[in-house]
N, C-alpha and C positions, 0 to 999 in steps of 0.2 A: 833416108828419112826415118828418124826414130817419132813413133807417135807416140810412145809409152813412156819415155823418159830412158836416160842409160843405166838408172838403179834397174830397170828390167834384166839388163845383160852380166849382172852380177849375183842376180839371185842362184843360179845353179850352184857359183862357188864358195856360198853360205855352208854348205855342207863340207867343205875341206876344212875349214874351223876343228870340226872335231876330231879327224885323224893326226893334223898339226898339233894341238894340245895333246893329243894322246901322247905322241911320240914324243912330244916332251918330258910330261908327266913320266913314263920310263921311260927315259935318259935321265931326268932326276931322281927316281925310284932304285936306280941301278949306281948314283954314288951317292945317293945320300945314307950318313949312316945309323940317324936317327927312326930309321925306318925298318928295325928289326923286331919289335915286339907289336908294332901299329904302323899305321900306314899316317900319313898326310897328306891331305887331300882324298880326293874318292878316288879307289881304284879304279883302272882302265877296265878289266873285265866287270865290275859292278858296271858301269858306266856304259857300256857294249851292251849289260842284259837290258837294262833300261830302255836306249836308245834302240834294239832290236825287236823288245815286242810291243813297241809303237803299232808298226805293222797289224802284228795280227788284233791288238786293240783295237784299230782304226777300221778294217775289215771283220772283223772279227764277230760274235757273238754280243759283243759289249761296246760296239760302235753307238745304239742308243746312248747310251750312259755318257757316253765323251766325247760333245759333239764338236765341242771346241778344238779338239784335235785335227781336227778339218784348218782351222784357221790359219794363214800363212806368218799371222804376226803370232800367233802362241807356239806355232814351232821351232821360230826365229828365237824369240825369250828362251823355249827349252834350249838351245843349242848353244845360245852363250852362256845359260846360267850352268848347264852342264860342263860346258870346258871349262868355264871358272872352279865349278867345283873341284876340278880335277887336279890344277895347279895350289889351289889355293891352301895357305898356312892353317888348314884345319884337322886336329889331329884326329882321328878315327881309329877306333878299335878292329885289330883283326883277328879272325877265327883260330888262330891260333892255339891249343890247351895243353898248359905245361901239367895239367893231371884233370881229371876228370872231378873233382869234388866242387861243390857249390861255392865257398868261399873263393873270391877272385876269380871267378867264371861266370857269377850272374848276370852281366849284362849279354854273355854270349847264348847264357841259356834261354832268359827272355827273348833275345833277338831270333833263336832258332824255333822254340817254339808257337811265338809271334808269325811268326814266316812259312811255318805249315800250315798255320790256322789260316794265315790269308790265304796260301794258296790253295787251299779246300775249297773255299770260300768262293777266291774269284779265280780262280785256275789262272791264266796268262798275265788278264788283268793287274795281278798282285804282285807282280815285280818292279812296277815302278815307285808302287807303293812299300814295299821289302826295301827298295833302296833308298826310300824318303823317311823308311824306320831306322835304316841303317846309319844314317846321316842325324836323326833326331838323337835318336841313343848315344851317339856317341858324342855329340855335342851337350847331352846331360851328365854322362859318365866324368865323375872325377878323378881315375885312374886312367885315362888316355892320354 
Protein backbone atom coordinates (compact mmCIF):
# COMPACT_ATOMS: atom_id res chain seq x y z
CA UNK A 1 0.00 0.00 0.00
CA UNK A 2 1.56 3.42 -1.11
CA UNK A 3 -0.16 6.17 1.19
CA UNK A 4 2.08 8.88 -0.21
CA UNK A 5 1.66 8.57 -3.71
CA UNK A 6 4.70 6.71 -6.12
CA UNK A 7 6.13 10.41 -6.85
CA UNK A 8 7.39 9.62 -3.25
CA UNK A 9 9.55 6.52 -4.56
CA UNK A 10 11.30 8.67 -7.18
CA UNK A 11 12.35 11.51 -5.10
CA UNK A 12 15.85 9.94 -4.10
CA UNK A 13 16.56 9.74 -8.05
CA UNK A 14 16.08 13.47 -8.51
CA UNK A 15 19.57 13.72 -7.70
CA UNK A 16 21.05 11.41 -10.53
CA UNK A 17 19.80 14.42 -13.00
CA UNK A 18 22.97 16.14 -12.13
CA UNK A 19 25.78 13.60 -12.57
CA UNK A 20 23.83 12.48 -15.97
CA UNK A 21 24.09 16.06 -17.22
CA UNK A 22 27.48 16.36 -16.07
CA UNK A 23 28.60 13.45 -17.87
CA UNK A 24 27.20 14.81 -20.76
CA UNK A 25 28.20 18.18 -20.66
CA UNK A 26 32.04 16.57 -20.77
CA UNK A 27 31.43 14.18 -23.37
CA UNK A 28 30.43 17.33 -25.21
CA UNK A 29 33.08 19.51 -23.63
CA UNK A 30 35.59 16.87 -24.92
CA UNK A 31 34.57 16.97 -28.92
CA UNK A 32 33.31 20.01 -29.11
CA UNK A 33 35.52 22.41 -30.77
CA UNK A 34 34.19 25.45 -30.27
CA UNK A 35 35.16 25.42 -26.75
CA UNK A 36 38.79 26.45 -26.82
CA UNK A 37 38.97 29.97 -25.80
CA UNK A 38 35.13 29.83 -23.62
CA UNK A 39 33.26 27.39 -22.46
CA UNK A 40 29.22 26.82 -23.38
CA UNK A 41 27.29 26.22 -21.03
CA UNK A 42 28.37 26.21 -17.24
CA UNK A 43 31.20 24.26 -16.39
CA UNK A 44 31.00 20.96 -14.53
CA UNK A 45 33.38 21.97 -11.79
CA UNK A 46 31.57 25.56 -11.49
CA UNK A 47 28.47 23.67 -11.22
CA UNK A 48 30.16 21.00 -8.38
CA UNK A 49 31.22 24.23 -6.35
CA UNK A 50 27.76 25.50 -6.51
CA UNK A 51 25.98 22.39 -5.78
CA UNK A 52 28.58 21.42 -3.03
CA UNK A 53 28.30 24.36 -0.62
CA UNK A 54 24.67 23.99 -0.62
CA UNK A 55 25.66 21.90 2.47
CA UNK A 56 27.57 23.91 4.31
CA UNK A 57 25.06 26.97 3.60
CA UNK A 58 22.27 25.03 4.79
CA UNK A 59 24.05 23.89 7.99
CA UNK A 60 26.11 26.46 8.11
CA UNK A 61 26.56 29.84 9.86
CA UNK A 62 24.16 31.49 7.05
CA UNK A 63 21.45 28.95 7.35
CA UNK A 64 19.34 32.04 8.85
CA UNK A 65 19.70 33.87 5.71
CA UNK A 66 18.45 30.89 3.39
CA UNK A 67 15.84 29.36 4.75
CA UNK A 68 14.28 28.41 1.61
CA UNK A 69 17.01 26.09 0.97
CA UNK A 70 15.29 23.77 3.39
CA UNK A 71 12.50 23.49 0.71
CA UNK A 72 12.13 20.36 -1.25
CA UNK A 73 10.51 22.20 -4.39
CA UNK A 74 13.42 24.98 -4.34
CA UNK A 75 16.01 22.25 -4.53
CA UNK A 76 14.19 20.41 -7.23
CA UNK A 77 14.17 24.07 -9.36
CA UNK A 78 18.07 24.22 -8.41
CA UNK A 79 18.76 20.88 -9.75
CA UNK A 80 17.18 21.16 -13.09
CA UNK A 81 17.75 24.78 -13.71
CA UNK A 82 21.47 23.78 -12.89
CA UNK A 83 21.66 20.71 -15.29
CA UNK A 84 20.08 22.88 -17.94
CA UNK A 85 22.63 25.29 -17.40
CA UNK A 86 25.15 22.90 -17.92
CA UNK A 87 24.16 21.62 -21.48
CA UNK A 88 22.62 24.67 -22.53
CA UNK A 89 23.72 26.84 -25.91
CA UNK A 90 25.17 29.61 -23.48
CA UNK A 91 28.48 30.88 -24.19
CA UNK A 92 30.56 31.72 -21.11
CA UNK A 93 33.84 33.18 -20.65
CA UNK A 94 36.74 31.33 -19.41
CA UNK A 95 39.59 32.19 -17.13
CA UNK A 96 41.72 31.69 -19.43
CA UNK A 97 44.78 34.95 -20.05
CA UNK A 98 46.54 35.10 -23.14
CA UNK A 99 48.62 38.17 -21.23
CA UNK A 100 47.96 39.84 -18.49
CA UNK A 101 47.00 43.60 -19.69
CA UNK A 102 43.46 45.05 -19.06
CA UNK A 103 42.40 45.33 -22.70
CA UNK A 104 40.50 41.92 -23.54
CA UNK A 105 40.68 40.63 -19.92
CA UNK A 106 38.17 43.04 -18.16
CA UNK A 107 35.57 41.06 -17.73
CA UNK A 108 37.93 38.23 -16.18
CA UNK A 109 39.34 40.97 -13.98
CA UNK A 110 35.96 42.15 -12.76
CA UNK A 111 34.86 38.75 -12.37
CA UNK A 112 37.99 37.95 -10.10
CA UNK A 113 38.02 40.74 -8.15
CA UNK A 114 34.09 40.57 -7.69
CA UNK A 115 34.74 37.04 -6.43
CA UNK A 116 37.27 37.96 -3.52
CA UNK A 117 35.12 40.68 -2.43
CA UNK A 118 32.23 38.11 -2.07
CA UNK A 119 34.08 35.77 -0.68
CA UNK A 120 35.46 38.14 2.33
CA UNK A 121 32.16 39.10 2.51
CA UNK A 122 30.21 35.80 2.76
CA UNK A 123 32.99 33.30 3.00
CA UNK A 124 31.21 29.79 1.79
CA UNK A 125 27.98 31.48 1.10
CA UNK A 126 29.60 33.42 -1.90
CA UNK A 127 30.00 30.74 -4.25
CA UNK A 128 26.79 30.24 -5.39
CA UNK A 129 26.64 33.68 -5.90
CA UNK A 130 30.40 33.79 -7.83
CA UNK A 131 28.56 31.42 -10.02
CA UNK A 132 25.35 33.48 -10.60
CA UNK A 133 28.15 36.38 -11.38
CA UNK A 134 29.78 34.12 -13.57
CA UNK A 135 26.79 33.33 -15.51
CA UNK A 136 25.59 37.10 -15.40
CA UNK A 137 28.96 38.47 -16.88
CA UNK A 138 29.11 36.50 -19.37
CA UNK A 139 25.72 36.57 -20.62
CA UNK A 140 26.64 40.71 -20.78
CA UNK A 141 30.04 40.16 -22.28
CA UNK A 142 30.04 40.79 -26.08
CA UNK A 143 33.21 38.91 -26.72
CA UNK A 144 32.06 35.46 -25.66
Amino acid sequence: MVSFGVQVNIIPYIALIIPVFSAYRLAKFNIDTRQTDSFIGLPTPANALFIGSLPFIINGQWSFAFPQLHEFYILLALTILLSLLLVAELPLFALKFKHLKWKDNEIRFVFILSSIILLILLQVAAFPAIILLYVALSVFNKNT
